[in-house]
N, C-alpha and C positions, 0 to 999 in steps of 0.2 A: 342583612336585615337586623334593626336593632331592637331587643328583648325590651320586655315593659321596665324593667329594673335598669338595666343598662341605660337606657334612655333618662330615667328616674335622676340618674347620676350624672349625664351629663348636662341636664337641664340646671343641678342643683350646681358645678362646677361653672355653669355659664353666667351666674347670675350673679358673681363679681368679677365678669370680663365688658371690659369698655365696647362701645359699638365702634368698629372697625371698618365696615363694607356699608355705606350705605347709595341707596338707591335714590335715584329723584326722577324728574318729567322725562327723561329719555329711555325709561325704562331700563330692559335687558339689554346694554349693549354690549360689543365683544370685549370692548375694556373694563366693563363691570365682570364680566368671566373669567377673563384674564386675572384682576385684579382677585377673586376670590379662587381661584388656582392659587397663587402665591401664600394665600391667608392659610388656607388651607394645606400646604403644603409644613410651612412656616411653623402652624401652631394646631390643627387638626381640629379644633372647636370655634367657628369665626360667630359673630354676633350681628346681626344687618341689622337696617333700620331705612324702613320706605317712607321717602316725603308726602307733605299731604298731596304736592301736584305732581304726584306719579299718576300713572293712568290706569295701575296695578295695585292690587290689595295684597296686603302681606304674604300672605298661603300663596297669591298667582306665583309672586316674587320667589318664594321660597321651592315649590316646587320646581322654575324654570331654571335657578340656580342647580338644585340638585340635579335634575336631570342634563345639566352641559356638564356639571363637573363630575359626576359620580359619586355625589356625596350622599346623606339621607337628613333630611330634615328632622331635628331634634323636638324643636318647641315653636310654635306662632302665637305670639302675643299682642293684639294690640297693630301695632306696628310694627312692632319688631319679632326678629325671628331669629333662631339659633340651627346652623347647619354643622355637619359633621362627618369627618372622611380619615381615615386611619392612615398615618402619615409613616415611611419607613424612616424618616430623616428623624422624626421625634423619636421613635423607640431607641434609634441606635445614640440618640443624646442621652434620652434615660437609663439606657445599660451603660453608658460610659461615668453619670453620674453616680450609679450605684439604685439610683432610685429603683421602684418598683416591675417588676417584667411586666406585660402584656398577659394576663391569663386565659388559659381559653375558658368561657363559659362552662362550671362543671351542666352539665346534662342529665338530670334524674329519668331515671326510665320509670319511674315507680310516682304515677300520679295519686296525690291526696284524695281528689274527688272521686277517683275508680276505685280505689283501697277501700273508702269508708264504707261504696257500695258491693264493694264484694262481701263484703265484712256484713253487715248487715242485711244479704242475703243468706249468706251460710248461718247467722244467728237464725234466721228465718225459717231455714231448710229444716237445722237440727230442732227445734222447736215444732214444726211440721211433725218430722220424722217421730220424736215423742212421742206429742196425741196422737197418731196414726199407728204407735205401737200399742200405748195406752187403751186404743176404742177397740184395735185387734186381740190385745189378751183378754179384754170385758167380753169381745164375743164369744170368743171362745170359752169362757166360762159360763155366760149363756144357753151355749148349744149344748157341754154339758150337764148343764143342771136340766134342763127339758131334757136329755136324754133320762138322765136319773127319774125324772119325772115321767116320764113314760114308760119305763121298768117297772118303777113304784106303781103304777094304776095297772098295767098289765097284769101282772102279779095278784090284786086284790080282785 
């Protein structure tokens, strides 16, 4: 499964690759699978494009492709569509060319949204805890000035 960023990137890499795979009135057939195994194999980011007399909307297209090849669908635009399958054949050309390794996704355990609310509950707690010291030392000097004050009238 591809992360919203991941996907971000390969949408933006797709978008000066030529349409390679396209679709017309026969739909899905097995030489359209075929053919998009190869693509995919080949180059890991292929680019379709469904004719107007298919009998398929792009998204049917794109899903039925991913689902026969094991790919995952990138982008559905329009007509066209961007599929995506992580190919062994490309990485081992990219580590022969020097180019970049495959990284794994780093993985923050440490979400933003839950941070800011821990954060601004404990601001909350101590702030709490304060006034609730605050109104307990008032009482208590309260209770003893009426004691004082009941000594003082006692006395007179």
């Amino acid at each position: 499964m591809l992360t919203s960023k991941e996907r971000a990137e390969l949408r933006a890499q797709a978008n000066g690759l030529e349409t390679t795979l396209i679709v017309g009135k026969g739909g899905i057939t097995d030489g359209v699978v075929a053919e998009a195994e190869n693509l995919l194999n080949a180059r890991e980011l292929v680019k379709g494009k469904v004719l107007e007399g298919a009998l398929m909307t792009a998204r049917e297209v794109c899903d039925a492709l991913c689902e026969a090849t094991g790919a995952e669908g990138v982008s559905v635009i329009g007509t066209k569509f961007v599929i995506y399958r992580f190919s062994e054949k490309c990485q081992e050309e990219r580590n022969q060319t020097g180019r970049a390794k495959r990284k794994a996704t780093p993985v923050s355990k440490a979400d933003p949204v839950r941070k800011g609310i821990r954060a601004r509950r404990a601001a909350e707690k101590k702030v709490r805890e304060q006034r609730n010291a605050y109104f307990r030392e008032q009482a208590i000097e309260k209770a003893i000035e009426r004691q004082r004050e009941k000594q003082l009238r006692g006395e007179d």
